[in-house]
mmCIF file of the N, C-alpha and C atoms, coordinates in Angstrom:
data_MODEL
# 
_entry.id   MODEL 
# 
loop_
_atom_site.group_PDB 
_atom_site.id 
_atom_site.type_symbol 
_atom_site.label_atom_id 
_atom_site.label_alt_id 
_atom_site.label_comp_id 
_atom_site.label_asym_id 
_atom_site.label_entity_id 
_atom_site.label_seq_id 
_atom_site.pdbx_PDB_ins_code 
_atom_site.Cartn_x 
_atom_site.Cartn_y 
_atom_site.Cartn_z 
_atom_site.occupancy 
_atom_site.B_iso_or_equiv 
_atom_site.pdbx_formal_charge 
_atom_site.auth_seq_id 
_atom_site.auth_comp_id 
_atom_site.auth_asym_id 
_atom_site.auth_atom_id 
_atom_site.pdbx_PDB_model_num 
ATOM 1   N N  . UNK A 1 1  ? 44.628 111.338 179.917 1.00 0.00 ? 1  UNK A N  1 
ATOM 2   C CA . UNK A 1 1  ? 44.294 110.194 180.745 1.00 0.00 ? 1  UNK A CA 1 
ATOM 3   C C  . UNK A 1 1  ? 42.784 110.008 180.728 1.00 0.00 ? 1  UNK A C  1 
ATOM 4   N N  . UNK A 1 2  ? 42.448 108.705 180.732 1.00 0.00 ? 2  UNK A N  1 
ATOM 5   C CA . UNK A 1 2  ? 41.266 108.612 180.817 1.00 0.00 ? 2  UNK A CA 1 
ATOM 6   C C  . UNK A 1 2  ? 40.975 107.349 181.815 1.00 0.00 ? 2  UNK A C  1 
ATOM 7   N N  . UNK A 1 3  ? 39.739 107.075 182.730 1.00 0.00 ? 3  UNK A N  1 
ATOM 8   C CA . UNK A 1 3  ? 39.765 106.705 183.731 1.00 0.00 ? 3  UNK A CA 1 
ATOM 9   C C  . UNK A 1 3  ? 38.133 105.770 183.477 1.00 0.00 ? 3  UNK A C  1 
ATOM 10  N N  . UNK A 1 4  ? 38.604 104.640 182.767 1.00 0.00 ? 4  UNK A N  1 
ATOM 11  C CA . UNK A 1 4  ? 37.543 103.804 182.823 1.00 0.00 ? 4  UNK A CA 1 
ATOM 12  C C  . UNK A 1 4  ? 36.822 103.715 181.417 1.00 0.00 ? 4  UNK A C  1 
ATOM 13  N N  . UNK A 1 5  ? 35.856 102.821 181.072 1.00 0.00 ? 5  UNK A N  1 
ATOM 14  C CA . UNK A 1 5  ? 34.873 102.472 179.895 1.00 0.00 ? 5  UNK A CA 1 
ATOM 15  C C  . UNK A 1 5  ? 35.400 102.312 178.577 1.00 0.00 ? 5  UNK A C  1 
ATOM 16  N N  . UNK A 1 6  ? 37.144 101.679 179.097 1.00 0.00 ? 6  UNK A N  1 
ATOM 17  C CA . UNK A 1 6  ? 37.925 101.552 177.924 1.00 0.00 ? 6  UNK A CA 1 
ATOM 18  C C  . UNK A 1 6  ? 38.151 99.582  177.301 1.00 0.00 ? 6  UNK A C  1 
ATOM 19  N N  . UNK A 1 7  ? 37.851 99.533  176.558 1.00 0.00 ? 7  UNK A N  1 
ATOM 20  C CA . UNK A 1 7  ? 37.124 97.933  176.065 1.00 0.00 ? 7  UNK A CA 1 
ATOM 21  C C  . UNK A 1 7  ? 37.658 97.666  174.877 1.00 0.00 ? 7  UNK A C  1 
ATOM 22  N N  . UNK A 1 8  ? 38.267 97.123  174.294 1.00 0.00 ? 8  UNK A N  1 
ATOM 23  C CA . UNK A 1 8  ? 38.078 96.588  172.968 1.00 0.00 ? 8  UNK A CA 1 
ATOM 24  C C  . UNK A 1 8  ? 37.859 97.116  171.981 1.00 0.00 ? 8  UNK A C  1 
ATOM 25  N N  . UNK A 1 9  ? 36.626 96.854  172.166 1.00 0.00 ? 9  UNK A N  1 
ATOM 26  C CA . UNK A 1 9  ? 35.798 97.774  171.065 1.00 0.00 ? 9  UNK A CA 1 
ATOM 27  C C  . UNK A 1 9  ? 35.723 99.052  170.825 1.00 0.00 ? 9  UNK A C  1 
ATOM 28  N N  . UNK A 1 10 ? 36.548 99.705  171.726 1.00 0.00 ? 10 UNK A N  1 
ATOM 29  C CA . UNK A 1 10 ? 36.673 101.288 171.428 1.00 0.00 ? 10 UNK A CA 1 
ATOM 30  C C  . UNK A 1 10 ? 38.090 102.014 172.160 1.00 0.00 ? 10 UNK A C  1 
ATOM 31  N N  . UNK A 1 11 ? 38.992 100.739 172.109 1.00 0.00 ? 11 UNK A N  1 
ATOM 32  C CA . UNK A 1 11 ? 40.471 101.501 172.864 1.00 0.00 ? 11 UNK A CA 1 
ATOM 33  C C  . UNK A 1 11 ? 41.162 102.118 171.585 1.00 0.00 ? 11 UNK A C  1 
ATOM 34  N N  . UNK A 1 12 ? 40.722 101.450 170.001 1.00 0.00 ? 12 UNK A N  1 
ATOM 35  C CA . UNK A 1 12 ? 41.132 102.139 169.501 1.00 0.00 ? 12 UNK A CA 1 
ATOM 36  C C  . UNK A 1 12 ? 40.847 103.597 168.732 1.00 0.00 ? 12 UNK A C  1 
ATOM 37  N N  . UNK A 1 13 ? 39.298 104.305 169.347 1.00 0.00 ? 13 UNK A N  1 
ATOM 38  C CA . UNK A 1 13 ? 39.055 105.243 169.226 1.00 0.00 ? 13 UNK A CA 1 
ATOM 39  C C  . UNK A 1 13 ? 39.867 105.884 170.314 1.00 0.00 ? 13 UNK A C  1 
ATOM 40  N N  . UNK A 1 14 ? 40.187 105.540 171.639 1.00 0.00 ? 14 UNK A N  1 
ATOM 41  C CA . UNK A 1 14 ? 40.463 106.211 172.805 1.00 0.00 ? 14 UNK A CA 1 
ATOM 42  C C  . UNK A 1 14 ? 41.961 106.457 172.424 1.00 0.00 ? 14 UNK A C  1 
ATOM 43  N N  . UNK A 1 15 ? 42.755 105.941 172.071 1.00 0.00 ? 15 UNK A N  1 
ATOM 44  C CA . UNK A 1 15 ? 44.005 106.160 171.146 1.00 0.00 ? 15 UNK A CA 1 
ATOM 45  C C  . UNK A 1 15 ? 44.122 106.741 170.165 1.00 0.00 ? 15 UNK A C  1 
ATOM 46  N N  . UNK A 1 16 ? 42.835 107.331 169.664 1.00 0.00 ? 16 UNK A N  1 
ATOM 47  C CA . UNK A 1 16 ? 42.661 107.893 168.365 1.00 0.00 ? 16 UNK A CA 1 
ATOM 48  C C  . UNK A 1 16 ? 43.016 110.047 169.007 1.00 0.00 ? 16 UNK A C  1 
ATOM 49  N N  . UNK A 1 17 ? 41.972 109.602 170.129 1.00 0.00 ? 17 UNK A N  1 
ATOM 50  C CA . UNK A 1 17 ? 41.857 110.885 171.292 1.00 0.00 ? 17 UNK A CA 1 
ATOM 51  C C  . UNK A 1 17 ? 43.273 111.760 171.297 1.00 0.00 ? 17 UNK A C  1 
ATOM 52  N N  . UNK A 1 18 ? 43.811 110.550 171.566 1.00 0.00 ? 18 UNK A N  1 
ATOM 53  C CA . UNK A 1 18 ? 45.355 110.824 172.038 1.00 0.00 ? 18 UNK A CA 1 
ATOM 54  C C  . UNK A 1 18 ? 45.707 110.875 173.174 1.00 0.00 ? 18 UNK A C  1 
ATOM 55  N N  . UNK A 1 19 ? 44.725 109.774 173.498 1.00 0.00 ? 19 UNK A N  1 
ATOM 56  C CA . UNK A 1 19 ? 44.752 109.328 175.223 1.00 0.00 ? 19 UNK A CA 1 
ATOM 57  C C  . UNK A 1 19 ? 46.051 108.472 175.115 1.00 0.00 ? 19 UNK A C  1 
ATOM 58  N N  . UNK A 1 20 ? 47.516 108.843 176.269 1.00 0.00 ? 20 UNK A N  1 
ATOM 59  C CA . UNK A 1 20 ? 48.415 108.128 176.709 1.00 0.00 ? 20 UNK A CA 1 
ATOM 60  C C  . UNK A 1 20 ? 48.340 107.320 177.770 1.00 0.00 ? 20 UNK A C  1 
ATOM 61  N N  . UNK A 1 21 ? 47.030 107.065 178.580 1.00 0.00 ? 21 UNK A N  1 
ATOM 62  C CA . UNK A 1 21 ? 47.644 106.715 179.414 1.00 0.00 ? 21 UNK A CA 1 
ATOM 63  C C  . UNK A 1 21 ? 45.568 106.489 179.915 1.00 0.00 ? 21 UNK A C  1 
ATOM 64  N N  . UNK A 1 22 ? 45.559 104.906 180.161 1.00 0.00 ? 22 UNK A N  1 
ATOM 65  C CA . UNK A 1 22 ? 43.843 104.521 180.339 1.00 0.00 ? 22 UNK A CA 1 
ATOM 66  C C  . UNK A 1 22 ? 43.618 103.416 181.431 1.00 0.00 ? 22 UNK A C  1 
ATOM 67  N N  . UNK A 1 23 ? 43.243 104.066 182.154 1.00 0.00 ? 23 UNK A N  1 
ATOM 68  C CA . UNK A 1 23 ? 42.898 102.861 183.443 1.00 0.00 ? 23 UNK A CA 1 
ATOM 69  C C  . UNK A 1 23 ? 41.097 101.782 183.238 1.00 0.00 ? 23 UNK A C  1 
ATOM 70  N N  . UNK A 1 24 ? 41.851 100.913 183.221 1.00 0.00 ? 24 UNK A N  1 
ATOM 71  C CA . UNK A 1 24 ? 41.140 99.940  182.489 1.00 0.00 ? 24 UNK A CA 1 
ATOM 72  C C  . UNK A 1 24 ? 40.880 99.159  183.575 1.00 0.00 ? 24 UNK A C  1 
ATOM 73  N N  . UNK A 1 25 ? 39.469 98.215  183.872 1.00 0.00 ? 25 UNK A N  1 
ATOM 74  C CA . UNK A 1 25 ? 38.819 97.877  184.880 1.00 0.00 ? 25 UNK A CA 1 
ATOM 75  C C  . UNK A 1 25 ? 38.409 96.646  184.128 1.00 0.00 ? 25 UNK A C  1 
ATOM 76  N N  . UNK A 1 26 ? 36.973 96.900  184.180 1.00 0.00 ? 26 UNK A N  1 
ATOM 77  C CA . UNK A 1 26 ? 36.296 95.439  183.043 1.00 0.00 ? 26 UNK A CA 1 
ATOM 78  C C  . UNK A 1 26 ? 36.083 95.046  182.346 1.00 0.00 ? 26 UNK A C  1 
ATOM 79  N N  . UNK A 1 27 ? 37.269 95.917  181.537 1.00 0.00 ? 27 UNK A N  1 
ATOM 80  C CA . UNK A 1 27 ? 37.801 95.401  180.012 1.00 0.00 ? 27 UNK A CA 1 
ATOM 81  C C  . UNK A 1 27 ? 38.929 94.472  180.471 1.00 0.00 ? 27 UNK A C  1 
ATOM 82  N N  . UNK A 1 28 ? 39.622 94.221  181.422 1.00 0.00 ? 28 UNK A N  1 
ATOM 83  C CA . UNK A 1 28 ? 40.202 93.132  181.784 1.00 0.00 ? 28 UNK A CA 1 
ATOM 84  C C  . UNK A 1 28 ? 39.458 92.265  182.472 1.00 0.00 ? 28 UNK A C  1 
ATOM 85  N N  . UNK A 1 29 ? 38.861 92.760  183.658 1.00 0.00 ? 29 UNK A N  1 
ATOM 86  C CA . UNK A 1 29 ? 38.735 91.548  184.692 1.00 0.00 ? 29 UNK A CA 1 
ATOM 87  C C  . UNK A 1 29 ? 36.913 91.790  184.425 1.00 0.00 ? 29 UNK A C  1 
ATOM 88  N N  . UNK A 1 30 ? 36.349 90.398  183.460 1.00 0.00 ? 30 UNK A N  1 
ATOM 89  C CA . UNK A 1 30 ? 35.085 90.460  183.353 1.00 0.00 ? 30 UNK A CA 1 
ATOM 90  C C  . UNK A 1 30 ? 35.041 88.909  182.732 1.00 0.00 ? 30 UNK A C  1 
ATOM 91  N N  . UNK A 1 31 ? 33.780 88.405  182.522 1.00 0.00 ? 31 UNK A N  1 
ATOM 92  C CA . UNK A 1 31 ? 33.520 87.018  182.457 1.00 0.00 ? 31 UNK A CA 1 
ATOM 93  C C  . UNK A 1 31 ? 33.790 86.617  181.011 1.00 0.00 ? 31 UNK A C  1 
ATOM 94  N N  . UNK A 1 32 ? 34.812 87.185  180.171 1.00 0.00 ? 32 UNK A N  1 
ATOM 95  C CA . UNK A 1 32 ? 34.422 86.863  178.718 1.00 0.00 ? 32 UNK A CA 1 
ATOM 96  C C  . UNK A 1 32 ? 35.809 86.674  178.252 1.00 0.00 ? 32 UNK A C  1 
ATOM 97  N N  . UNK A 1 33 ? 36.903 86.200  179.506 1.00 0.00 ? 33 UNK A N  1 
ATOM 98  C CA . UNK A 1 33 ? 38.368 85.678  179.317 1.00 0.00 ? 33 UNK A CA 1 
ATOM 99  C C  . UNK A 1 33 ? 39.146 85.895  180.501 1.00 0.00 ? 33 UNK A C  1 
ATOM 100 N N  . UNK A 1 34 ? 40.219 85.302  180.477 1.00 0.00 ? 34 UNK A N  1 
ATOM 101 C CA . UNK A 1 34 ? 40.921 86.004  181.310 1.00 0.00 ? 34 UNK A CA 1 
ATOM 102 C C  . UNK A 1 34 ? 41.368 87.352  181.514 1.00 0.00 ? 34 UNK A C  1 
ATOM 103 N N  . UNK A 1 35 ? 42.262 87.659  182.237 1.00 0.00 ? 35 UNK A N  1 
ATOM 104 C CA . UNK A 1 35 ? 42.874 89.161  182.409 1.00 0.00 ? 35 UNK A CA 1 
ATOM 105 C C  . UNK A 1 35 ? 44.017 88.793  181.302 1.00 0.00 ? 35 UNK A C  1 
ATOM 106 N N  . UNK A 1 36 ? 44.819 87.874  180.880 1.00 0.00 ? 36 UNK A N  1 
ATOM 107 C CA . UNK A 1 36 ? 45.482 87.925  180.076 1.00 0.00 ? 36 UNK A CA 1 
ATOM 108 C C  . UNK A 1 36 ? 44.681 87.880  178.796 1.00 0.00 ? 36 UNK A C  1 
ATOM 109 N N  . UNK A 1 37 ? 43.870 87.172  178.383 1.00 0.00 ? 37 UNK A N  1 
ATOM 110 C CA . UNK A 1 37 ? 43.207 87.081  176.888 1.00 0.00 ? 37 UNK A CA 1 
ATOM 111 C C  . UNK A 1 37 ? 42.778 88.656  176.624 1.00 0.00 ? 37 UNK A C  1 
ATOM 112 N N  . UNK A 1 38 ? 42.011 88.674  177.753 1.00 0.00 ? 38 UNK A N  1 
ATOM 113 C CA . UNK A 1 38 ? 41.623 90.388  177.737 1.00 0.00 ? 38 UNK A CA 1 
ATOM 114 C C  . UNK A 1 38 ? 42.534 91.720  177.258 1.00 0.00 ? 38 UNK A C  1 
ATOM 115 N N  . UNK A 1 39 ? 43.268 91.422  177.747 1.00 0.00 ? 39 UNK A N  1 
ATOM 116 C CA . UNK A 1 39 ? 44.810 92.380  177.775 1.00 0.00 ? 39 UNK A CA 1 
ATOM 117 C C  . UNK A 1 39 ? 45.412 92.388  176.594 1.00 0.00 ? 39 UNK A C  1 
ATOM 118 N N  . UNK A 1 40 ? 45.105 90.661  175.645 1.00 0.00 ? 40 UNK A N  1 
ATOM 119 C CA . UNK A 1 40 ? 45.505 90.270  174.281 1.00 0.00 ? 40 UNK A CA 1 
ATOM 120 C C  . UNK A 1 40 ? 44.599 91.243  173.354 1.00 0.00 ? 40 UNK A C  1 
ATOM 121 N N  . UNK A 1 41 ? 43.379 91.094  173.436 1.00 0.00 ? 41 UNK A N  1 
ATOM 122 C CA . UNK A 1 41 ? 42.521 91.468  173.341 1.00 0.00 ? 41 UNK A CA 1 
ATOM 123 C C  . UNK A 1 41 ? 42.445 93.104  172.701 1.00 0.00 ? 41 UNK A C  1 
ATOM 124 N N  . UNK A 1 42 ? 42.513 93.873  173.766 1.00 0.00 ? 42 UNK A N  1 
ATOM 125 C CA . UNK A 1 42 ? 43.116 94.740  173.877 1.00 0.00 ? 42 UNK A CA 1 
ATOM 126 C C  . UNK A 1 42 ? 43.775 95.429  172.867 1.00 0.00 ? 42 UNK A C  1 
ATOM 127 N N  . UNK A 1 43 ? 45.178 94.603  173.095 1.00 0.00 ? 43 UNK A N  1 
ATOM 128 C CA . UNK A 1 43 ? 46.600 94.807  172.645 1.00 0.00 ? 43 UNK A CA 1 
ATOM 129 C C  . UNK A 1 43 ? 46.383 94.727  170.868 1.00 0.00 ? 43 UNK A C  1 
ATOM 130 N N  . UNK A 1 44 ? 45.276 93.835  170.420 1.00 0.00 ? 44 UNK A N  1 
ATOM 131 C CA . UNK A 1 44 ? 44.986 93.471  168.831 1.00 0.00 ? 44 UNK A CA 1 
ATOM 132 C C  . UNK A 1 44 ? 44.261 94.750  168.691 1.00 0.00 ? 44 UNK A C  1 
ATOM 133 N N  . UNK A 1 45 ? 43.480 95.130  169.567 1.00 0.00 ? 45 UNK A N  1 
ATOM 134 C CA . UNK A 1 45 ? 42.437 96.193  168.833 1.00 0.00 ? 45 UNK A CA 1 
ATOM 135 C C  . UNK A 1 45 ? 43.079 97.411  168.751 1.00 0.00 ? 45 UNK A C  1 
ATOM 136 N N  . UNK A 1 46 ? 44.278 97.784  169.425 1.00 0.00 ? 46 UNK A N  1 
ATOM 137 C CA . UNK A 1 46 ? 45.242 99.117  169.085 1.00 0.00 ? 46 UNK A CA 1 
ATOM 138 C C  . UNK A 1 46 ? 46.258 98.889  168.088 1.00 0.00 ? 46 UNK A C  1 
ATOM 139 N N  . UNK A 1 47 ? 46.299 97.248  167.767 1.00 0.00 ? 47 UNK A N  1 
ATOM 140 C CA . UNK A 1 47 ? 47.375 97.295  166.746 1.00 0.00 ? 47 UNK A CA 1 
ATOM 141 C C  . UNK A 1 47 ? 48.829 96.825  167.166 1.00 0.00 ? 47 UNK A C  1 
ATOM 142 N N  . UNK A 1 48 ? 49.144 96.724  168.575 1.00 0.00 ? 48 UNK A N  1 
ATOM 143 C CA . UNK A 1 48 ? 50.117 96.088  169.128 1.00 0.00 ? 48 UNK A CA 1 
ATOM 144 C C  . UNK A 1 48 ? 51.120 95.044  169.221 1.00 0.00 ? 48 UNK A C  1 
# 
């Protein structure tokens, strides 16, 4: 588990970790989309 500073740009190192399980803050809710685009977002950079 990991608890924060998980973004985009590096969820798919944090998955690399073999982190199951990432509480995610303002990698969703921040000025650069919604919480859904964000979440899309996300979801592309692990491969989902």
């Amino acid at each position: 588990m990991i608890d924060g500073g998980v973004k985009a740009h590096n969820a798919a190192q944090v998955a690399d970790w073999g982190v199951e399980v990432a509480v995610v803050g303002s990698g969703l809710i921040n000025d650069k989309g919604s919480i859904a685009e964000n979440l899309a977002e996300i979801h592309e950079a692990l491969g989902a």
